[in-house]
Phi, psi and omega in degrees: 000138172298136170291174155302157143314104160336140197267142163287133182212124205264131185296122154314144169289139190268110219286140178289127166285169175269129165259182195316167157300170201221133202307165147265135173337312184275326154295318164319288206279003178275279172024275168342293165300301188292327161331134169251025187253352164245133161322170189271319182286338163295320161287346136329295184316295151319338139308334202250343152281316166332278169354303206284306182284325149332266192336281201322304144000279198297301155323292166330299191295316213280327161120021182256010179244124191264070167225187177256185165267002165260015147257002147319292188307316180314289196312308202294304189295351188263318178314312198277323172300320196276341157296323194302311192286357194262345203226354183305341205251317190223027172218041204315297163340304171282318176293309156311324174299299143353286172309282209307319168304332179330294186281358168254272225316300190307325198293309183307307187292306198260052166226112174301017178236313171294300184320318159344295194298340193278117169249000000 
């Protein structure tokens, strides 16, 4: 008589770790303010964009800004490649924390009930 076939037994899937909670606006800018991986006028600088694409926002939900949100999207994804790139090198950390938030962020800015919430 033949043996049976082993039955296949398959390696549990290695549960993906939690990585941190993925940042918020307001975490983003302390975040920000503490890095030693940007000059104070480029965190100026960045403020003062950050600041700009709020506003624009803000404008946008009040019906006084005549663009879309996917040009919303554009401006908010060019901010964001360029912290990244002022921080990839010499904040891995932060940059990385950023990459994974991008898209919980995005979600807060173009959803008119959160963005609300945002001061």
């Amino acid at each position: 008589m033949a043996a049976a076939p082993a039955a296949k037994t398959q390696a549990p899937a290695l549960a993906k770790p939690a990585g941190p909670p993925p940042l918020d606006i307001k975490s983003l800018e302390a975040r920000l303010k503490e890095t030693k991986a940007i000059g104070v006028f480029t965190k100026l600088t960045l403020k003062n964009q950050v600041d700009d694409l709020l506003e624009r926002f803000r404008e946008f939900y009040r019906g006084q800004l005549k663009t879309s949100l996917a040009s919303l999207r554009q401006s908010y994804d060019l901010l964001v490649l360029k912290v990244l790139a002022l921080l990839q090198d010499t904040d891995p950390s932060l940059a990385g924390a950023i990459a994974a938030s991008r898209e919980s962020m995005w979600s807060m800015l173009s959803n008119p009930d959160k963005f609300s919430a945002i001061k």
